[in-house]
C-alpha positions in Angstrom: 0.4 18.4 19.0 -1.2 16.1 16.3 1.2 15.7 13.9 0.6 12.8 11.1 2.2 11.6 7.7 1.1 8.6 5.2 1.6 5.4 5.8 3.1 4.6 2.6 6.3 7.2 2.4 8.4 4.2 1.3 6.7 1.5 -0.7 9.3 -0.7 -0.5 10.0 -0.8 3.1 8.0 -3.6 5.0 4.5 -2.3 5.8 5.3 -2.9 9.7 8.9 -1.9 9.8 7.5 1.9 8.5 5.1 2.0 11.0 7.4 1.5 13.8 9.8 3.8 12.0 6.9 6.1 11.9 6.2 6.1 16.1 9.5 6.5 16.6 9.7 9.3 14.9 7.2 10.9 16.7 4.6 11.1 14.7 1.1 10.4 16.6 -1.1 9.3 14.0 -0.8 8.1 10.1 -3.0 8.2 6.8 -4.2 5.0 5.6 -4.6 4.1 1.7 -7.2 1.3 1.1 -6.4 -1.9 -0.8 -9.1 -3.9 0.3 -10.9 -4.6 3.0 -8.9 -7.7 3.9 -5.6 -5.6 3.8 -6.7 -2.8 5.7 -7.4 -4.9 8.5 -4.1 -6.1 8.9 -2.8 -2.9 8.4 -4.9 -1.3 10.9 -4.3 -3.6 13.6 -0.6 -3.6 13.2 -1.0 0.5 13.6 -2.9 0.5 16.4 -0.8 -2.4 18.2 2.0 0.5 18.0 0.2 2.9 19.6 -0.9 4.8 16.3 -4.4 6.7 15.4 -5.7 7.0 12.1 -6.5 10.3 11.2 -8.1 9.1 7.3 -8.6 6.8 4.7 -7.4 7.6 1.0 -9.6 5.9 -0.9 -9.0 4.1 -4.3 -8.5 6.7 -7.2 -7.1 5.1 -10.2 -10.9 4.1 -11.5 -12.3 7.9 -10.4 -12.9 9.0 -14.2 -15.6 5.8 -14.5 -17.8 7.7 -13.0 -17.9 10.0 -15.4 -18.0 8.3 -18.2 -20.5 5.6 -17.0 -18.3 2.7 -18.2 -17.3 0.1 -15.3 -19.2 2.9 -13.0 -20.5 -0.5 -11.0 -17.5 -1.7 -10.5 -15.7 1.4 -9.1 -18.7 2.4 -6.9 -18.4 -1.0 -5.4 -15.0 -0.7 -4.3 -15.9 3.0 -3.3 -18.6 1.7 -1.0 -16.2 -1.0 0.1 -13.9 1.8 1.6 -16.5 3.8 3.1 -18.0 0.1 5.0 -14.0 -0.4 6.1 -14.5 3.7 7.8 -17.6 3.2 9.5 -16.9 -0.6 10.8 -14.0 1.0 12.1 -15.2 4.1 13.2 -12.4 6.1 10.9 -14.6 9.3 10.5 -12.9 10.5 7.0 -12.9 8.9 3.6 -10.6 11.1 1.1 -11.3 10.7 -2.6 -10.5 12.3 -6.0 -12.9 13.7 -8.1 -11.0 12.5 -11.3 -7.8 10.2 -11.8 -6.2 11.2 -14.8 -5.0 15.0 -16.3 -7.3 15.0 -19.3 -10.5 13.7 -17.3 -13.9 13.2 -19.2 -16.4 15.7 -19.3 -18.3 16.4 -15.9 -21.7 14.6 -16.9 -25.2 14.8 -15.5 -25.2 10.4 -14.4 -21.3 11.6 -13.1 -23.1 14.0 -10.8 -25.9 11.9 -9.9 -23.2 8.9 -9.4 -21.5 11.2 -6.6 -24.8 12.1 -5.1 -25.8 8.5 -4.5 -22.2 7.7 -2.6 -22.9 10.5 -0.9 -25.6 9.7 0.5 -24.5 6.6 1.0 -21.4 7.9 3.5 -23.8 10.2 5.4 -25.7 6.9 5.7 -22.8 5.2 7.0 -21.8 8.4 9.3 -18.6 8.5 7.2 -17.1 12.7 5.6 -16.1 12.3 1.7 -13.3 14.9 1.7 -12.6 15.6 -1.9 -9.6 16.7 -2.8 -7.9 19.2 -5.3 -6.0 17.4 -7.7 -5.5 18.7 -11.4 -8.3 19.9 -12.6 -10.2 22.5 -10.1 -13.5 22.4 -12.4 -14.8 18.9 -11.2 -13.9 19.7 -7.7 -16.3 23.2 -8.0 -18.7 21.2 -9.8 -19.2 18.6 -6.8 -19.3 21.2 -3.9 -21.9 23.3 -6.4 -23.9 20.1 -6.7 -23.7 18.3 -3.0 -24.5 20.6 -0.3 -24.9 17.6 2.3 -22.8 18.1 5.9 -20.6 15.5 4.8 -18.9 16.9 1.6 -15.7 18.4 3.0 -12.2 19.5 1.5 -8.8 18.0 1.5 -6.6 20.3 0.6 -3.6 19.0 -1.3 -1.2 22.1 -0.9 1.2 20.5 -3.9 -1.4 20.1 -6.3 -2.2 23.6 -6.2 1.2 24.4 -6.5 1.8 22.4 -9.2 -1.7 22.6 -11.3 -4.0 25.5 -10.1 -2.0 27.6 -8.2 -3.9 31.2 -9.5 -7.3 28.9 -8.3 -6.9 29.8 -5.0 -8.5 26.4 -3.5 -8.8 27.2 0.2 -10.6 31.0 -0.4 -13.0 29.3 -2.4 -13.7 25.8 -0.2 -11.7 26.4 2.9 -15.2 26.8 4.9 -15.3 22.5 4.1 -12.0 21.9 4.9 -11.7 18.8 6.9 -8.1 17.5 5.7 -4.9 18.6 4.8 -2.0 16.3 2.0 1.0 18.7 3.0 4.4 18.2 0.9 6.5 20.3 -1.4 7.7 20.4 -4.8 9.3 22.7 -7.7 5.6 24.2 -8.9 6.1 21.9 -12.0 6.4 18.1 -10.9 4.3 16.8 -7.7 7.7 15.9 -6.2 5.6 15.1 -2.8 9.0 16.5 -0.9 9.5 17.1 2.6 8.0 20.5 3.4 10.8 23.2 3.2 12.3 21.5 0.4 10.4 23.1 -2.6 8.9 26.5 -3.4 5.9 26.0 -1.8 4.8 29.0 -0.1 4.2 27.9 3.6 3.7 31.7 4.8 1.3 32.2 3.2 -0.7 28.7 3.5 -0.6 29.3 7.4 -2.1 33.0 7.4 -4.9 31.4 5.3 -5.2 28.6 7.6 -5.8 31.2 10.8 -8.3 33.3 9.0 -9.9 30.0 8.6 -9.5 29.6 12.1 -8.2 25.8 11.3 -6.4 24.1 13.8 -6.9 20.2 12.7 -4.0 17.4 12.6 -0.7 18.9 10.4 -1.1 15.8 8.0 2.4 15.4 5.6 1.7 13.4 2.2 5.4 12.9 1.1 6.9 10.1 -0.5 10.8 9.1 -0.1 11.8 8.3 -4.0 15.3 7.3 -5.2 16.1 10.7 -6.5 16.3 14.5 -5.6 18.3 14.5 -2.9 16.7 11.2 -0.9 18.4 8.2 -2.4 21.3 7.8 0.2 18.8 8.8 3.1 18.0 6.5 5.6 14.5 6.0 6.7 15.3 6.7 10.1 17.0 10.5 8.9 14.1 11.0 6.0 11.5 11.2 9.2 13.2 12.9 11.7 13.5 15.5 8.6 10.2 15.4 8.3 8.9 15.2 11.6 11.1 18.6 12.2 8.8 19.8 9.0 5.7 18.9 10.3 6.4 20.2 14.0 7.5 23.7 12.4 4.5 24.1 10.6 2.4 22.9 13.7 4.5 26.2 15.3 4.0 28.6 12.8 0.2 28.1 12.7 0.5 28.5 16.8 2.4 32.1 16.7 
């Protein structure tokens, strides 16, 4: 039973101290987000000193519309490339990445295309999966996957973004043949809360039929984040994951029945 979460679930908890918390919890393996290759090897080593695997990378996503637009493109594709170098030196088989980084994204354009075809290439070089994931806008993610055909474009489905954004999209009956990672949290189909699974109105019953039809049975991966609000600020760390290591280990059943 492989069940994982993120890394970050508490910024402002000492990096090491969450990673012990983490272990302790149960939890086998965590979800790195890259910040450099000098900080992800610190981090790294201090999660496998505690007996943790990485499951994926989340690469950097806050300079994703560049490449559409063709201004900076150099500079993000350099940290891009940075990321997937810090995956193979470290044999970490799968790079996640959005397609966009904002809600009104600029057009999908022919050098945007071309751009994700070259960093393709270069991860296959590098033996490294790009698992793109759903975020806001479903068009760039469909225009990628219609574009890149290589054996290392893959999915990671983010079940609150579809929740929230493109719910009537239906993400996984279109890709789910790709799907190589899963963001797993829970919100109130408006805000991307990134709550403990159970806690929203995200329909679980029905993302586990579609995951056995898919005959999926990869790491339960949770993406939730402990804020200072909606019902978490007078949680412990220690309570938050055994609630959601109880989430994740539920789900992990359901998808067994």
């Amino acid at each position: 039973m492989n069940l994982c979460i993120n890394a970050d679930f508490r910024l402002d908890t000492p990096f090491e101290q969450r990673i012990k918390l983490i272990k302790q919890a149960g939890f086998k393996s965590v979800m790195m987000f890259w910040r450099g290759s000098d900080r992800f090897e610190e981090e790294l080593l201090c999660i496998k000193e505690n007996g943790l695997r990485i499951e994926n990378v989340h690469g950097p996503f806050h300079m994703m519309n560049a490449l559409w637009t063709d201004e900076n493109a150099v500079e993000s594709l350099i940290k891009l490339h940075g990321a997937i170098d810090c995956c193979h030196n470290y044999a970490i088989k799968t790079l996640v990445i959005h397609p966009t980084d904002t809600k009104t994204p600029p057009p999908v354009s022919e050098s945007g295309i071309n751009y994700f075809k070259g960093l393709i290439r270069y991860a296959k070089s590098m033996n490294v999966d790009l698992a793109f994931e759903n975020i806001e806008r479903p068009e760039y993610l469909h225009t990628i996957f219609s574009e890149c055909d290589d054996d290392n474009v893959k999915l990671c489905y983010d079940i609150g973004h579809e929740n929230c954004f493109d719910y009537d999209y239906d993400i996984l009956e279109k890709y789910g043949k790709r799907l190589k990672a899963l963001h797993l949290h829970d919100n109130d189909g408006v805000y991307d809360l990134h709550k403990i699974p159970f806690e929203g109105n995200v329909d679980y019953d029905r993302f586990i039929k579609k995951l056995v039809e898919l005959d999926y049975y990869g790491t339960i991966t949770l993406e939730i984040m402990k804020p200072r609000w909606e019902g978490y600020a007078d949680v412990y760390d220690e309570e938050y994951l055994s609630r959601a290591f109880n989430a994740a280990k539920k789900l992990f059943e359901m998808r067994q029945q």
